[in-house]
OpenMM code with the backbone's topology and positions (N, CA, C; nanometers):
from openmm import Vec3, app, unit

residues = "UNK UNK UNK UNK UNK UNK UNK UNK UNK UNK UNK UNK UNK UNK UNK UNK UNK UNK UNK UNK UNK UNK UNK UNK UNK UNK UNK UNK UNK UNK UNK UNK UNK UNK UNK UNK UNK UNK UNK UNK UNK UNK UNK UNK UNK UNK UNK UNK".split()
positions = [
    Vec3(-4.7751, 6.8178, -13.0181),
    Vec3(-4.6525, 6.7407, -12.9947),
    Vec3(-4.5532, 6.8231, -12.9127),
    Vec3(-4.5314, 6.9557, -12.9373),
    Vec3(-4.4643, 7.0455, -12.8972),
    Vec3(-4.5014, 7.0542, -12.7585),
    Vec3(-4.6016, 7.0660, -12.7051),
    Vec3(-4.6909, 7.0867, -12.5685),
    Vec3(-4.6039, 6.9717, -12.4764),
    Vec3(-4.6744, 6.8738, -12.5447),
    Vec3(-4.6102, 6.7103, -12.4764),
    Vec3(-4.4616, 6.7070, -12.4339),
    Vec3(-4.3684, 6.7256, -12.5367),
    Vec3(-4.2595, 6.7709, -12.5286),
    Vec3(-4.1909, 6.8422, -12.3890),
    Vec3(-4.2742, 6.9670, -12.3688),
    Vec3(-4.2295, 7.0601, -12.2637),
    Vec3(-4.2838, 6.9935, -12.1496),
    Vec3(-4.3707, 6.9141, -12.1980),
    Vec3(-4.4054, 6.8502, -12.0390),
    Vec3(-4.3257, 6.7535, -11.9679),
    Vec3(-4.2732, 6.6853, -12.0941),
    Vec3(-4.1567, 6.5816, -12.0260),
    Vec3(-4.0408, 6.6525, -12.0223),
    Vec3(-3.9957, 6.7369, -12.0425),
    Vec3(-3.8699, 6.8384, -12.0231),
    Vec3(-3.9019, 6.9080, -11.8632),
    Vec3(-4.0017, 6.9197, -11.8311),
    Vec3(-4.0504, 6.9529, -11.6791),
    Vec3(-4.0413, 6.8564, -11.6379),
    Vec3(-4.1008, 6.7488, -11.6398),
    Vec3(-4.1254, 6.6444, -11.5524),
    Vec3(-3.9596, 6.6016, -11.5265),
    Vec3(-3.8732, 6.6204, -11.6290),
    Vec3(-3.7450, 6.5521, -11.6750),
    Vec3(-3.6784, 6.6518, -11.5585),
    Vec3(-3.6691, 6.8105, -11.5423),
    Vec3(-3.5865, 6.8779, -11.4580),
    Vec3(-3.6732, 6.8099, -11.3316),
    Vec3(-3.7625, 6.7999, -11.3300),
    Vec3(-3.8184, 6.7902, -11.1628),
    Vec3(-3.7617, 6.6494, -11.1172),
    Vec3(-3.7381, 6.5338, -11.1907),
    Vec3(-3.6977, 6.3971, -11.1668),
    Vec3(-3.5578, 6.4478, -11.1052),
    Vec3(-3.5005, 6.5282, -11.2200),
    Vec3(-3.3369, 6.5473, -11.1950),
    Vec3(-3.3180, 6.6121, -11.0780),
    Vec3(-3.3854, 6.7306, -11.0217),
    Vec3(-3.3318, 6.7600, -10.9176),
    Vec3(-3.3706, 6.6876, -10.7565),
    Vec3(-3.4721, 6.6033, -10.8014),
    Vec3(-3.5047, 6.4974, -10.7203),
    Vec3(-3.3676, 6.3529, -10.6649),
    Vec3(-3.3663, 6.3076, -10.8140),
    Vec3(-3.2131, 6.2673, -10.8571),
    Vec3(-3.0788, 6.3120, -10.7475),
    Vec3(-3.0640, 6.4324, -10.7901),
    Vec3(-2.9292, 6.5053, -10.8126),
    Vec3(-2.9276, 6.5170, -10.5838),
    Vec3(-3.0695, 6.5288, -10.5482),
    Vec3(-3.0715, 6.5345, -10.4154),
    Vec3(-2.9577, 6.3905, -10.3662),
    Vec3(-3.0438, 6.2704, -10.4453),
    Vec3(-2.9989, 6.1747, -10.3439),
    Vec3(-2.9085, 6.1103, -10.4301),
    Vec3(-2.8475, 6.1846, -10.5417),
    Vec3(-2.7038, 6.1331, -10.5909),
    Vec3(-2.6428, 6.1830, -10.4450),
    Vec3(-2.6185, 6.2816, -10.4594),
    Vec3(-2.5872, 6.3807, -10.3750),
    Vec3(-2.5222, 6.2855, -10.2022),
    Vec3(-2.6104, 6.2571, -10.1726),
    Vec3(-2.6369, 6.1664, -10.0638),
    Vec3(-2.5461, 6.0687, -10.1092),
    Vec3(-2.5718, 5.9957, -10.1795),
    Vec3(-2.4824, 5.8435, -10.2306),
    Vec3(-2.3161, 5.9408, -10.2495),
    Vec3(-2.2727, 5.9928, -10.3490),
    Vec3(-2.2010, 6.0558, -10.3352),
    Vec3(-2.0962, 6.1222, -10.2152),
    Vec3(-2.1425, 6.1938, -10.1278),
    Vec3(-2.0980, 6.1632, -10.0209),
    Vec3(-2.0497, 6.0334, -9.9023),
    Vec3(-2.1505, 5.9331, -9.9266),
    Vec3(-2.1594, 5.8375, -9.8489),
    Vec3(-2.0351, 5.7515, -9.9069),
    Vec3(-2.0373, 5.7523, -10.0417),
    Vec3(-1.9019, 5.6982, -10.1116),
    Vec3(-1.8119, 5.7390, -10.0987),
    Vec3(-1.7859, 5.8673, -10.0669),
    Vec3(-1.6792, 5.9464, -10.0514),
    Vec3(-1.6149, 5.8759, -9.9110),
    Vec3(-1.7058, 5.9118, -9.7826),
    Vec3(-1.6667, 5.8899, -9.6509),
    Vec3(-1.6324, 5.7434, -9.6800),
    Vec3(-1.6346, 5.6359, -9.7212),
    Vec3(-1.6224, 5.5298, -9.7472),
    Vec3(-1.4547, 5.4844, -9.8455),
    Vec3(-1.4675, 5.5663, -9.9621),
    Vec3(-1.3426, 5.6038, -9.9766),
    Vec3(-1.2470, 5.6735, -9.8831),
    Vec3(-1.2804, 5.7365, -9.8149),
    Vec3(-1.1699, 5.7879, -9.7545),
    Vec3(-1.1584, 5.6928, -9.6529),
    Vec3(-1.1961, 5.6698, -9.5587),
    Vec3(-1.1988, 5.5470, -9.4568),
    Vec3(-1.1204, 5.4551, -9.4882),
    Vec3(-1.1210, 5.3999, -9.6237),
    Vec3(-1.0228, 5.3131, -9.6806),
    Vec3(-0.8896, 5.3515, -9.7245),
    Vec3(-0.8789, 5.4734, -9.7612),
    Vec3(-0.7552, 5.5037, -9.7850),
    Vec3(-0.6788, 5.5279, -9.6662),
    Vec3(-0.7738, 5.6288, -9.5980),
    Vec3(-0.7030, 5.6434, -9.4341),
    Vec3(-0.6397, 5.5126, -9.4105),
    Vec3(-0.7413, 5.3759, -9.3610),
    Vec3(-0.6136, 5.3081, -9.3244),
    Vec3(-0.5513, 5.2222, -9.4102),
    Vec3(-0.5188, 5.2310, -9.5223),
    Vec3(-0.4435, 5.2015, -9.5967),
    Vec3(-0.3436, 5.2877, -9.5450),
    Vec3(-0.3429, 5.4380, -9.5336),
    Vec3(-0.1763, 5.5148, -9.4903),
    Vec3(-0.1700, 5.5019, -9.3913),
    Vec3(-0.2684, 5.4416, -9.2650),
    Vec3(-0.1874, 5.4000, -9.1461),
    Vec3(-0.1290, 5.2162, -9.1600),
    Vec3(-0.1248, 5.1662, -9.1949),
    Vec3(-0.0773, 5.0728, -9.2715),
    Vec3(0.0953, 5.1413, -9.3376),
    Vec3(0.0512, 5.2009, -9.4197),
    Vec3(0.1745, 5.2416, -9.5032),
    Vec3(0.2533, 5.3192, -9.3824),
    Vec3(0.2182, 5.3974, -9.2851),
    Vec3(0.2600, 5.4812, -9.2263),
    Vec3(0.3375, 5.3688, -9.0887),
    Vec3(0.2842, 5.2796, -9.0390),
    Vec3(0.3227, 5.2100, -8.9843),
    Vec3(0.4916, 5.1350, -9.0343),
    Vec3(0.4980, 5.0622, -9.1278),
    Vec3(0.5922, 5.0454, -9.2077),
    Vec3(0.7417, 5.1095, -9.2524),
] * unit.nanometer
topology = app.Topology()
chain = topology.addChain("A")
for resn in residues:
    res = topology.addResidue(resn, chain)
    for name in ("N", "CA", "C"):
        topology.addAtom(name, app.Element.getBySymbol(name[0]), res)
């Protein structure tokens, strides 16, 4: 049981840093997306 265990605890880090790559990716992409929107939201505000 113990064996099995460590195997899905491997398999589990290898998913995650697989994961964590293309959070990673999304993350950013949300970001530039957030900011884009806020930007012109303060040229908007800045206009005003």
């Amino acid at each position: 049981m113990k064996k099995k265990r460590e195997n899905d605890m491997a398999m589990t880090q290898k998913d995650l840093k697989q994961n964590a790559v293309a959070t990673d990716k999304q993350v950013k992409d949300a970001a530039k997306r957030v900011l884009n929107k806020y930007h012109k939201t303060f040229e908007k505000l800045a206009k005003n």
